[in-house]
C-alpha positions as a Markdown table, in Angstrom:
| # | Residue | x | y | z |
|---|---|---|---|---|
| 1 | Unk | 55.8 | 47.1 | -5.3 |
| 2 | Unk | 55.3 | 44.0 | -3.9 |
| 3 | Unk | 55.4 | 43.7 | -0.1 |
| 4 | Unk | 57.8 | 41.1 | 1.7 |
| 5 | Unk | 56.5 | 38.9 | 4.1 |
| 6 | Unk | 58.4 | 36.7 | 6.5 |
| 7 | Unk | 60.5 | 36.8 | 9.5 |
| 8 | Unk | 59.3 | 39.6 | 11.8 |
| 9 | Unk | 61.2 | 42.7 | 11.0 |
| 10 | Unk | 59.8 | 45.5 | 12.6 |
| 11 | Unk | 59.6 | 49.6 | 12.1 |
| 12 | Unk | 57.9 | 52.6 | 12.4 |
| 13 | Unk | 56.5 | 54.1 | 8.8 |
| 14 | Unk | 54.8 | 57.6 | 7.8 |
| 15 | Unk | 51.6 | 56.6 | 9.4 |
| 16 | Unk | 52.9 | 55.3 | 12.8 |
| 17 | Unk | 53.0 | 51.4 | 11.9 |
| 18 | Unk | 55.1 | 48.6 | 12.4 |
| 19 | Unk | 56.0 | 46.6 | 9.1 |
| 20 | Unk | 57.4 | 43.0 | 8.1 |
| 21 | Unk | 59.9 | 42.6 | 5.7 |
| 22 | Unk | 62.7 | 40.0 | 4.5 |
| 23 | Unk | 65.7 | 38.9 | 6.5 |
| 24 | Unk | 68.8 | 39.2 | 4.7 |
| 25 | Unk | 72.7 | 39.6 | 6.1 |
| 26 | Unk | 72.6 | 42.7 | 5.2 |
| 27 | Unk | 70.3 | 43.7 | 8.4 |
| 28 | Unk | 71.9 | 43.8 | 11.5 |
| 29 | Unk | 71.7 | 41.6 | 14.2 |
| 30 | Unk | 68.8 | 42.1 | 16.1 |
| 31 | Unk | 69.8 | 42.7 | 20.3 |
| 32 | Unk | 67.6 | 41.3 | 23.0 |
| 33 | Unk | 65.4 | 43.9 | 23.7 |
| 34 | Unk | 63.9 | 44.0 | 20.3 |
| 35 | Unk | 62.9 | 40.2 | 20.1 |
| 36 | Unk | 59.2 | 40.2 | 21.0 |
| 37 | Unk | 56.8 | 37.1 | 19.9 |
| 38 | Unk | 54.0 | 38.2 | 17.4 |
| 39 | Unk | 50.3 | 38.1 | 19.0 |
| 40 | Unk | 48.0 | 35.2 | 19.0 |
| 41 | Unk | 44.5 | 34.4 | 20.4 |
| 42 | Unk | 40.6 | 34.1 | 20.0 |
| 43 | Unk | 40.1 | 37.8 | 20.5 |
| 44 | Unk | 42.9 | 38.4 | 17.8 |
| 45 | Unk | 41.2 | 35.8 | 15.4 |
| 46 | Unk | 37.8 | 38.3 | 16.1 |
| 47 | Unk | 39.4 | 41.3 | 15.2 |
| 48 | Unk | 40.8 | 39.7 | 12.0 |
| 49 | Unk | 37.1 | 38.1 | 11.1 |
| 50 | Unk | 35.3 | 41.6 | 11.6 |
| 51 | Unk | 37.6 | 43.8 | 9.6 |
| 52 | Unk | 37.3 | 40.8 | 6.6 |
| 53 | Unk | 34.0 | 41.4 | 6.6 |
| 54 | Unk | 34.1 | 44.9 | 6.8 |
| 55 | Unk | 36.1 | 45.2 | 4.0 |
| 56 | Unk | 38.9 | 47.1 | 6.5 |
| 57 | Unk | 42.1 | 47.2 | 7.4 |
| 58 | Unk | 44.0 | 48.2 | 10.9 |
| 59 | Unk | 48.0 | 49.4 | 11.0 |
| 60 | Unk | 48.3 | 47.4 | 13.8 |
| 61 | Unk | 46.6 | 44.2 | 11.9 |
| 62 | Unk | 48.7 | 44.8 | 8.4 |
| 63 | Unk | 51.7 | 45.4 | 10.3 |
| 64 | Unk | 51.4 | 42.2 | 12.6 |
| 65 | Unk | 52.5 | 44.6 | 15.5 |
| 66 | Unk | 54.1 | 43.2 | 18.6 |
| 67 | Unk | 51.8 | 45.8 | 20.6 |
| 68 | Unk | 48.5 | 44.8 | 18.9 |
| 69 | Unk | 47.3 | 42.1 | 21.4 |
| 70 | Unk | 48.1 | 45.0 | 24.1 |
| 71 | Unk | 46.0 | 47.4 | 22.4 |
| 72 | Unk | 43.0 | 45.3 | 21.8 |
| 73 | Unk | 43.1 | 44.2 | 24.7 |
| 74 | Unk | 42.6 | 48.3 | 26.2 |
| 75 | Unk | 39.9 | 48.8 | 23.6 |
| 76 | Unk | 42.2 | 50.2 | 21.0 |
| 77 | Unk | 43.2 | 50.1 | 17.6 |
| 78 | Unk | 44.5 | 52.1 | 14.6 |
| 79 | Unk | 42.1 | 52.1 | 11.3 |
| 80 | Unk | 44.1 | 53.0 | 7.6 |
| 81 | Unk | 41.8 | 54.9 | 5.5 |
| 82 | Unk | 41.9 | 55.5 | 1.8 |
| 83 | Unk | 43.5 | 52.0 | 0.9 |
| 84 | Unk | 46.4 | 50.5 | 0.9 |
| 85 | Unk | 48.5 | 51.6 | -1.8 |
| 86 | Unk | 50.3 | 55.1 | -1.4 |
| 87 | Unk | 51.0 | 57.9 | -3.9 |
| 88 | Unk | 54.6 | 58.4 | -2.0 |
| 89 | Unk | 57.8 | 56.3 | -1.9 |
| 90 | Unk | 58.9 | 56.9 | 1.3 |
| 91 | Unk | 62.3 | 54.5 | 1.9 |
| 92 | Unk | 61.7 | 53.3 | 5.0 |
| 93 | Unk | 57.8 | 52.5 | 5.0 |
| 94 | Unk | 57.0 | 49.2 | 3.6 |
| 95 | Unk | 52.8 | 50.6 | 2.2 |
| 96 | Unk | 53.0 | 49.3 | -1.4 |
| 97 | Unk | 53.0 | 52.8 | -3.9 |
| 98 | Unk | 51.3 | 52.4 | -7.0 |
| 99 | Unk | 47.4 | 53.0 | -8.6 |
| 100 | Unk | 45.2 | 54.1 | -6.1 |
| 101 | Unk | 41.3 | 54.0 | -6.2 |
| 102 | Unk | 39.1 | 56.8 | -6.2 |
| 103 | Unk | 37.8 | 57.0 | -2.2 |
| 104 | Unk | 35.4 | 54.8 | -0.8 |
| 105 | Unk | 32.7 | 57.2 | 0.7 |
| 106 | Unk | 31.0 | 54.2 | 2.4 |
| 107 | Unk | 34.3 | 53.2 | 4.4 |
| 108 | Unk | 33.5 | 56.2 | 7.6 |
| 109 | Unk | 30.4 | 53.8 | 8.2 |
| 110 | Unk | 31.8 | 50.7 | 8.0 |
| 111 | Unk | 35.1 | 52.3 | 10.6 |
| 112 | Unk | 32.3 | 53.1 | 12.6 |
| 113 | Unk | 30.3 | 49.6 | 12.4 |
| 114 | Unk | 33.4 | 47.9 | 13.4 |
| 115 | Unk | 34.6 | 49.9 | 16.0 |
| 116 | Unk | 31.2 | 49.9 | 17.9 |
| 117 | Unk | 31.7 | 46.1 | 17.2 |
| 118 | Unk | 34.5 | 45.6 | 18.8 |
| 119 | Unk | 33.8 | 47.9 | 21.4 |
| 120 | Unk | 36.2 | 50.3 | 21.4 |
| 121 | Unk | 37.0 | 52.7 | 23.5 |
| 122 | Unk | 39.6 | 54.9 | 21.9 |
| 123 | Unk | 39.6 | 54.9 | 18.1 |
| 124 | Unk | 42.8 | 56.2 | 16.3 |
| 125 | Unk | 42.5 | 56.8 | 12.0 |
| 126 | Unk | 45.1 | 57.1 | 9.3 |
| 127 | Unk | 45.9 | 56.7 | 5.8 |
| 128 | Unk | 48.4 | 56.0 | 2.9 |
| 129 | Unk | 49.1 | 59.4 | 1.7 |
| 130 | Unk | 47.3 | 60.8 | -1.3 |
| 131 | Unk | 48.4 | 63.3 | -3.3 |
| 132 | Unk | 46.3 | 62.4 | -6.3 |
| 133 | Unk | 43.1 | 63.7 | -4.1 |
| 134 | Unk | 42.5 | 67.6 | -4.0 |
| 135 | Unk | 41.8 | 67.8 | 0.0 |
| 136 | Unk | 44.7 | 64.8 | 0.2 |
| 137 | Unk | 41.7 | 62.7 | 1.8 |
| 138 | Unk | 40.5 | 65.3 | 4.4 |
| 139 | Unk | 36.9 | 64.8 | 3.8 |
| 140 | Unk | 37.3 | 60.9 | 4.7 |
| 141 | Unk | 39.0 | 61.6 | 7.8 |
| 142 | Unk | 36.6 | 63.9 | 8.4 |
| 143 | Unk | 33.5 | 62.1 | 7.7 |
| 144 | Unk | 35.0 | 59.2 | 9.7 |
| 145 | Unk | 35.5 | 61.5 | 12.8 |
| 146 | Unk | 31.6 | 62.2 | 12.5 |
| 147 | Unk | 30.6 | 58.6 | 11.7 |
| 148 | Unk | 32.2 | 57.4 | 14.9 |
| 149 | Unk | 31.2 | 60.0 | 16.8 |
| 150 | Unk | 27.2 | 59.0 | 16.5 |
| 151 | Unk | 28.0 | 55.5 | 17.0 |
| 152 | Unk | 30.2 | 56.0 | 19.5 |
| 153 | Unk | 29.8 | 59.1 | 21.4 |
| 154 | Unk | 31.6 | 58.0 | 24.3 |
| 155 | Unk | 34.6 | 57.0 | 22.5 |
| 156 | Unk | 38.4 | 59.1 | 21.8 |
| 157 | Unk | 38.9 | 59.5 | 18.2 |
| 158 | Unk | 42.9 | 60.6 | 17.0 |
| 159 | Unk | 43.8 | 60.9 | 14.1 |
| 160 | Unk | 47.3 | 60.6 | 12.4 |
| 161 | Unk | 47.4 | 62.4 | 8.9 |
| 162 | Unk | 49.1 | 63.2 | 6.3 |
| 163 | Unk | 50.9 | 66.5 | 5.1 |
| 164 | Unk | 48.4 | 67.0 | 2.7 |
| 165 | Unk | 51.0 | 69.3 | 0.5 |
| 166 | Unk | 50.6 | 71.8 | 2.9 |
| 167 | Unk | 46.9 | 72.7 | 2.3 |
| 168 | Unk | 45.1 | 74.7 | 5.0 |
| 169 | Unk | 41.9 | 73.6 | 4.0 |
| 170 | Unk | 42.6 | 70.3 | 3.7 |
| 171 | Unk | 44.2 | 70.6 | 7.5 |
| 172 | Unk | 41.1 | 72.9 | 8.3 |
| 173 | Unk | 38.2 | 69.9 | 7.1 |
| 174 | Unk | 39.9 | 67.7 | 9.6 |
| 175 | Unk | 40.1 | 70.2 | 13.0 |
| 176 | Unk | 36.4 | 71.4 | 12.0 |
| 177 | Unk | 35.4 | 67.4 | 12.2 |
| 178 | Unk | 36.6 | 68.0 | 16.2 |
| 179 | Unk | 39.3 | 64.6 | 16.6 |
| 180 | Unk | 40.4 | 64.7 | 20.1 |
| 181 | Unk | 44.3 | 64.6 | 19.1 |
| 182 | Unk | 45.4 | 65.3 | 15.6 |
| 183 | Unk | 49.1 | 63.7 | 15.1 |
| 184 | Unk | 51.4 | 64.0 | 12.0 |
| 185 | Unk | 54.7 | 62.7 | 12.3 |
| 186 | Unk | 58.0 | 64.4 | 11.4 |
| 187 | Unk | 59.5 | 60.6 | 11.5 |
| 188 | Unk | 63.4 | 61.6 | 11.1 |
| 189 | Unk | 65.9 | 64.5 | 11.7 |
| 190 | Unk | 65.8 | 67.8 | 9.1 |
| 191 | Unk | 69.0 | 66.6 | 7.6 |
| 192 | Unk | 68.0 | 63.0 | 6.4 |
| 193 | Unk | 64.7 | 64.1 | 4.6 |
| 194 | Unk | 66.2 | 63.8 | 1.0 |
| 195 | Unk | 66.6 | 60.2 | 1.7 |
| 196 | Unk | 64.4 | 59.2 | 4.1 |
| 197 | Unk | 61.1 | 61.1 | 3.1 |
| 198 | Unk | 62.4 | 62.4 | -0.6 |
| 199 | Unk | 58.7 | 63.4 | -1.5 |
| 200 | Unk | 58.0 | 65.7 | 2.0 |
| 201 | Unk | 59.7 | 68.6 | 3.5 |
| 202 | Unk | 60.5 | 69.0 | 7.0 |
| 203 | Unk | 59.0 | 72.5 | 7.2 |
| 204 | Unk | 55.9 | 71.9 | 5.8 |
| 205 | Unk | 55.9 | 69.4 | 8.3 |
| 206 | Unk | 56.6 | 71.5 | 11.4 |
| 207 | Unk | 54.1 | 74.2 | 10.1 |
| 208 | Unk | 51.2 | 71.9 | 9.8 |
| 209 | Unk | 51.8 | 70.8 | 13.4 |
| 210 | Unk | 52.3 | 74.7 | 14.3 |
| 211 | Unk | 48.7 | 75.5 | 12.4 |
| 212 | Unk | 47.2 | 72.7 | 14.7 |
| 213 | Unk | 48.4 | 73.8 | 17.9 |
| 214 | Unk | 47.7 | 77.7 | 16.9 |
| 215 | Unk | 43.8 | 76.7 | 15.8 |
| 216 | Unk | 41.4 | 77.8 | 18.1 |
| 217 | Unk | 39.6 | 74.3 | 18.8 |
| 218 | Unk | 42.4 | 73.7 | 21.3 |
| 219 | Unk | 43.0 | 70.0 | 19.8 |
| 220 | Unk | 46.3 | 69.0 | 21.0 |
| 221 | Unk | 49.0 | 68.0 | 18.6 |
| 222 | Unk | 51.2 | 65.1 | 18.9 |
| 223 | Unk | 53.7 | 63.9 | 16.6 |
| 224 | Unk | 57.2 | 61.3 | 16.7 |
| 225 | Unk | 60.4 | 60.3 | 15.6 |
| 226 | Unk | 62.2 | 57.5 | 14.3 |
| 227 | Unk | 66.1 | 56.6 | 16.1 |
| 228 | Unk | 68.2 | 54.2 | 13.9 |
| 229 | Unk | 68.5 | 56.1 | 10.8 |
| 230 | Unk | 71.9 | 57.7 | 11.3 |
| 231 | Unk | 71.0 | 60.9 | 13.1 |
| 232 | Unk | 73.0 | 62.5 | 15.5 |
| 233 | Unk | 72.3 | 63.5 | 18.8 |
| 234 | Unk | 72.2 | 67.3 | 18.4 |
| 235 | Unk | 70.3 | 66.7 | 15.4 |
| 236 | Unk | 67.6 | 64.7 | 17.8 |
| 237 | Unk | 67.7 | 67.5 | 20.3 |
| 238 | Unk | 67.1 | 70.2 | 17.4 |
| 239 | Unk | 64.1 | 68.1 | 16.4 |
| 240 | Unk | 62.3 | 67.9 | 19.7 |
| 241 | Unk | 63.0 | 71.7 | 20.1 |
| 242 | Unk | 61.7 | 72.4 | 16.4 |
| 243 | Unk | 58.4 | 70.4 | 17.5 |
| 244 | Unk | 58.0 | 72.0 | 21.2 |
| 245 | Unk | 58.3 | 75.3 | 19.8 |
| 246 | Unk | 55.4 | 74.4 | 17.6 |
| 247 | Unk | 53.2 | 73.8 | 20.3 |
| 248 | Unk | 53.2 | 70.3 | 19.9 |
| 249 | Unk | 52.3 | 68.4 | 23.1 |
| 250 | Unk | 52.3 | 64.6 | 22.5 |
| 251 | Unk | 55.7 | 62.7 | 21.8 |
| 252 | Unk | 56.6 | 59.5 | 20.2 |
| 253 | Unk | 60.0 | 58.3 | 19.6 |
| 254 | Unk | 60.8 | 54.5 | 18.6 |
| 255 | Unk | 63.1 | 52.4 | 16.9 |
| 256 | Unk | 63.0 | 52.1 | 12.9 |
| 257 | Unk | 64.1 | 48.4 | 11.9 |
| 258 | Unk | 64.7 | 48.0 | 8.3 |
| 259 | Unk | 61.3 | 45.9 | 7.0 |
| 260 | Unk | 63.8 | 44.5 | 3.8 |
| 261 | Unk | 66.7 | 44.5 | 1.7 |
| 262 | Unk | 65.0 | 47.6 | -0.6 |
| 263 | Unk | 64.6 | 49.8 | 2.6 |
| 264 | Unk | 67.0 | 52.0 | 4.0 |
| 265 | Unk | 69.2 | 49.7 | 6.2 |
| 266 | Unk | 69.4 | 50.6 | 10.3 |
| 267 | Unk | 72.5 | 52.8 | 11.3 |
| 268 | Unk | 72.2 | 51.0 | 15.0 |
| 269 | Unk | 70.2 | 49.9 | 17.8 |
| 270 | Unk | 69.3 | 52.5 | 20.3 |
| 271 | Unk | 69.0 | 50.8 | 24.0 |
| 272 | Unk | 66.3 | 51.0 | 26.1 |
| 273 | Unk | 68.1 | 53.9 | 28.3 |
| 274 | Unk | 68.6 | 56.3 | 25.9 |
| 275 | Unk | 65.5 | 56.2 | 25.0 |
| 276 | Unk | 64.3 | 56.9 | 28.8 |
| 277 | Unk | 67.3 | 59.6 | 28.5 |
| 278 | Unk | 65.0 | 61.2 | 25.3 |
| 279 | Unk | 62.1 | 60.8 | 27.6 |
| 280 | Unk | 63.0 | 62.8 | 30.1 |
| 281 | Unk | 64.8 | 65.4 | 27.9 |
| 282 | Unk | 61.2 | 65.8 | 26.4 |
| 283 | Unk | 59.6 | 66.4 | 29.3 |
| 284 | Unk | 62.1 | 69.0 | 30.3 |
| 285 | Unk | 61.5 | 70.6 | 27.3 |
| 286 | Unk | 57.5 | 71.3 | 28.2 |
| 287 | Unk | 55.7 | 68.5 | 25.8 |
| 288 | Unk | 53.0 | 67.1 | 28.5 |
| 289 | Unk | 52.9 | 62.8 | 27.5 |
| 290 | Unk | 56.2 | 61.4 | 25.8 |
| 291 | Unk | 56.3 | 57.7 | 24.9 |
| 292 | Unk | 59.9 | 56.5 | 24.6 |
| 293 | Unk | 61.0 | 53.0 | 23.5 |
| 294 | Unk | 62.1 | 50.6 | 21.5 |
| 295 | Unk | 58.7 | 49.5 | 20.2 |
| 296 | Unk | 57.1 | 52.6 | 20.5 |
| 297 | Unk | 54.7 | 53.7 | 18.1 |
| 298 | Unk | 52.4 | 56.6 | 17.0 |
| 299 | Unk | 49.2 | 55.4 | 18.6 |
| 300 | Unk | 50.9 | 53.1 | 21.4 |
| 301 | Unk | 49.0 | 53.8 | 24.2 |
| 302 | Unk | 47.5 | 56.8 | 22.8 |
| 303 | Unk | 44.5 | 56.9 | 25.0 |
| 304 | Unk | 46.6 | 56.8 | 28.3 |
| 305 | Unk | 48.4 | 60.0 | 26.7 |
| 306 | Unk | 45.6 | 62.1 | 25.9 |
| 307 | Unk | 44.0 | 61.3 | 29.4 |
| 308 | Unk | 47.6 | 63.0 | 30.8 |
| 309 | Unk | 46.5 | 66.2 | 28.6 |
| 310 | Unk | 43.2 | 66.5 | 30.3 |
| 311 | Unk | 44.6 | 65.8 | 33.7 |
| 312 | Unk | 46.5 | 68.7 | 33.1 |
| 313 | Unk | 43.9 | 70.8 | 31.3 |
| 314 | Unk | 44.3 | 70.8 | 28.1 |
């Protein structure tokens, strides 16, 4: 599928990201508080040239987030590993599905070359999902983890992953690699999975992030939620209990925006105050860093939120 590209249509997919898509009349109006002005500026043009010629590509780069500049600016970005086509046809994620190539094994090296390069301070790694791969792409997280970790030993690594079909050992290669968070995101409420994520389950979700939490290395685990997508309000509480009761720690919640006319289309707008309201109905729940917003995403100031967890103890 081919991906649209114009007017700046913005949305959280599987693996955290903001995408553009078409404008049609079919999208809603877009309110005030969702009109931000895309990123421009030398060290931008930097970034771009560096992952060129390392043959890379950031979320925050392919998605022309509004939060990017921020985020560079901080020493921060999010890497996509394994491509960028994916095996899965989630309808709100705007990643291209289609034939994938067999895993670069050099690409760990080259993450690291560029994030030592760009000096980094907090490194955060995800992929396209792929199911075609036996360990669902474990060993390249993994290996990436490592990679960064000699050239940068000073630096946060997260990492935002995949379900991987529910394999332990899969899950397993990547907590052994030693991330400092591991996220996976349930994206929507239990109810809307059939049409929102047709080709995941919510369980197998909610048990990965349980077998994280539960693991011995301690590695806190962080996950979010789309609002937008028609889900109700109990339904959002259900979720944030489901996820607490887990053990995760680490909350996102944002707003999805329809990237074009083949994506699922936006039930509404949710205002800045409800998302404060979900906020603070997180943290009276127990999770210990919550991000709430309208632009909001999975590794949005993900570095600020892991140094709350080691305030704390964690």
């Amino acid at each position: 599928m081919k991906k649209e590209n114009s007017e700046d249509a913005f949305h959280l997919c599987d693996h955290g990201n903001g995408c553009r898509g078409k404008k049609s009349s079919s999208f809603l109006k877009k309110p005030s508080w969702l009109r931000r002005s895309l990123p421009r500026g030398p060290r931008y043009g930097r970034v771009q040239h560096l992952l060129k010629e390392k043959g890379l590509h950031t979320v925050c780069e392919q998605a022309h987030c509004p939060n990017q500049f921020e985020c560079f600016g901080k020493g921060t970005a999010t890497f996509l590993l394994l491509g960028e086509t994916c095996t899965r046809h989630c309808r709100f994620c705007n990643i291209d599905s289609g034939p994938v190539f067999p895993p670069d094994m050099e690409e760990p090296e080259r993450v690291a070359e560029a994030a030592a390069g760009l000096g980094l301070s907090y490194v955060v790694l995800t992929s396209v999902t792929r199911d075609d791969l036996e360990d669902g792409g474990a060993k390249i997280f993994a290996e990436s983890i490592k990679a960064l970790r000699r050239r940068l030993p000073s630096a946060g690594v997260e990492v935002l992953i995949p379900d991987f079909m529910g394999s332990e050992d899969a899950l397993k290669t990547v907590v052994y690699a030693k991330p400092d968070v591991i996220n996976h995101n349930m994206e929507t409420v239990e109810r809307l999975y059939p049409e929102v994520r047709p080709e995941a389950l919510y369980q197998r979700s909610l048990e990965l992030i349980a077998r994280v939490a539960a693991h011995e290395s301690g590695i806190p685990a962080k996950s979010g939620i789309m609002l937008g997508l028609g889900e109700g309000d109990d339904e959002i509480m259900k979720t944030l209990r489901d996820l607490r009761q887990a053990g995760c720690r680490i909350l996102t919640i944002g707003q999805y925006l329809q990237p074009s006319e083949r994506h699922l289309a936006v039930k509404r707008f949710v205002p800045p105050e409800t998302f404060d309201f979900w906020r603070k109905e997180a943290l009276g729940m127990g999770f210990s860093a919550v991000a709430s917003g309208p632009f909001v995403r999975s590794s949005y100031r993900a570095e600020e939120y892991r140094a709350v967890l080691e305030t704390a103890g964690f």
